[in-house]
C-alpha positions in Angstrom: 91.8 95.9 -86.8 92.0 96.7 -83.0 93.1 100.4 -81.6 96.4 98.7 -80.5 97.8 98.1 -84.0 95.7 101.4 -85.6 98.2 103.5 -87.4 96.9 106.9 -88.4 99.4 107.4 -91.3 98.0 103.8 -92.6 95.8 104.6 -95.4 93.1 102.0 -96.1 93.2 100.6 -99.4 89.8 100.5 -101.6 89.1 96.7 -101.1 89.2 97.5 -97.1 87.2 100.3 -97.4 84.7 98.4 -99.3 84.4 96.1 -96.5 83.4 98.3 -93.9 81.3 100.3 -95.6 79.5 97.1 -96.3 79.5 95.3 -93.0 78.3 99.2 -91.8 75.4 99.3 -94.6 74.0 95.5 -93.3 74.0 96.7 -89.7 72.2 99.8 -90.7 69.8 97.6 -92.6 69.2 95.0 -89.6 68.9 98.2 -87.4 65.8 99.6 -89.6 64.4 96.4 -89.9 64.5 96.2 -86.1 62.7 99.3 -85.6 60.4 99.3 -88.3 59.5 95.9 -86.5 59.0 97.3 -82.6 57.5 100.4 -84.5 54.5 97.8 -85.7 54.7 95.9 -82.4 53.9 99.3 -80.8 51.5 100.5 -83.1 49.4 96.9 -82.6 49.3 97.1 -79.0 48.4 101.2 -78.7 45.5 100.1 -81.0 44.6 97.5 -79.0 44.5 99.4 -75.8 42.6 102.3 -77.4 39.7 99.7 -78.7 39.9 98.8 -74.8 39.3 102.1 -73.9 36.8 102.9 -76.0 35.0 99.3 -74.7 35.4 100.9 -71.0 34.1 104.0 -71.8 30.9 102.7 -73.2 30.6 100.4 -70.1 30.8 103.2 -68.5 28.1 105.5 -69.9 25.7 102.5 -69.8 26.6 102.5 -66.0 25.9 105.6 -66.1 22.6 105.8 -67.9 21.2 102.3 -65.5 22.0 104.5 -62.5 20.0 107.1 -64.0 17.1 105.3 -64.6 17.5 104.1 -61.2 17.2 107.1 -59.6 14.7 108.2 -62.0 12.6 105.2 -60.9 13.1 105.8 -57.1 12.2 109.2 -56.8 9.0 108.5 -59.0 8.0 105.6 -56.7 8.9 108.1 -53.7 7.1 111.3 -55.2 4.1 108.6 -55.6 4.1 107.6 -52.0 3.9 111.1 -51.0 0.8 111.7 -53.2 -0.9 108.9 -52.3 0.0 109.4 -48.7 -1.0 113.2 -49.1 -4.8 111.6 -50.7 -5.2 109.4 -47.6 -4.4 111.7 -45.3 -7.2 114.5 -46.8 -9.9 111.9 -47.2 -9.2 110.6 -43.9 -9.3 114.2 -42.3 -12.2 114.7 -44.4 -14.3 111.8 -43.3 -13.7 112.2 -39.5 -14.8 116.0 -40.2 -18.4 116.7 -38.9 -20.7 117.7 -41.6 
């Protein structure tokens, strides 16, 4: 039935009725079905970007914890260096001291 030939006094008979409210209930139902389907596409891929995350975050603190040891490692080498420089230095200044 198109606007054109829509006549507001025309009632619709049961049987018509019928109709539409069943042609309306199977889009509803292909609708939900729809949704519920994109609802567990979505659902999938925010879980999978999550377990990404949480992979990149990991990463991250073992980045984290290497370039700690690192520096850890250099300034004990460093601090060394200066001790043992500090040890020559004395014994050297000691030795060349008259006695």
């Amino acid at each position: 039935m198109t606007m054109n030939n829509w006549n507001p006094k025309k009632s619709l008979n049961n049987d018509e009725i019928d109709v539409k409210v069943a042609v309306y209930m199977e889009r509803l139902d292909t609708y939900i079905e729809t949704s519920t389907e994109l609802n567990r596409t979505l659902v999938a891929g925010l879980e999978r970007v999550n377990n990404e995350l949480d992979e990149l975050k990991q990463w991250r603190t073992q980045f984290y914890g290497a370039k700690t040891l690192i520096m850890m490692l250099f300034a004990m080498f460093a601090h060394a260096g200066v001790v043992l420089a500090a040890i020559v230095g004395i014994l050297t200044w000691y030795s060349k001291s008259p006695n």
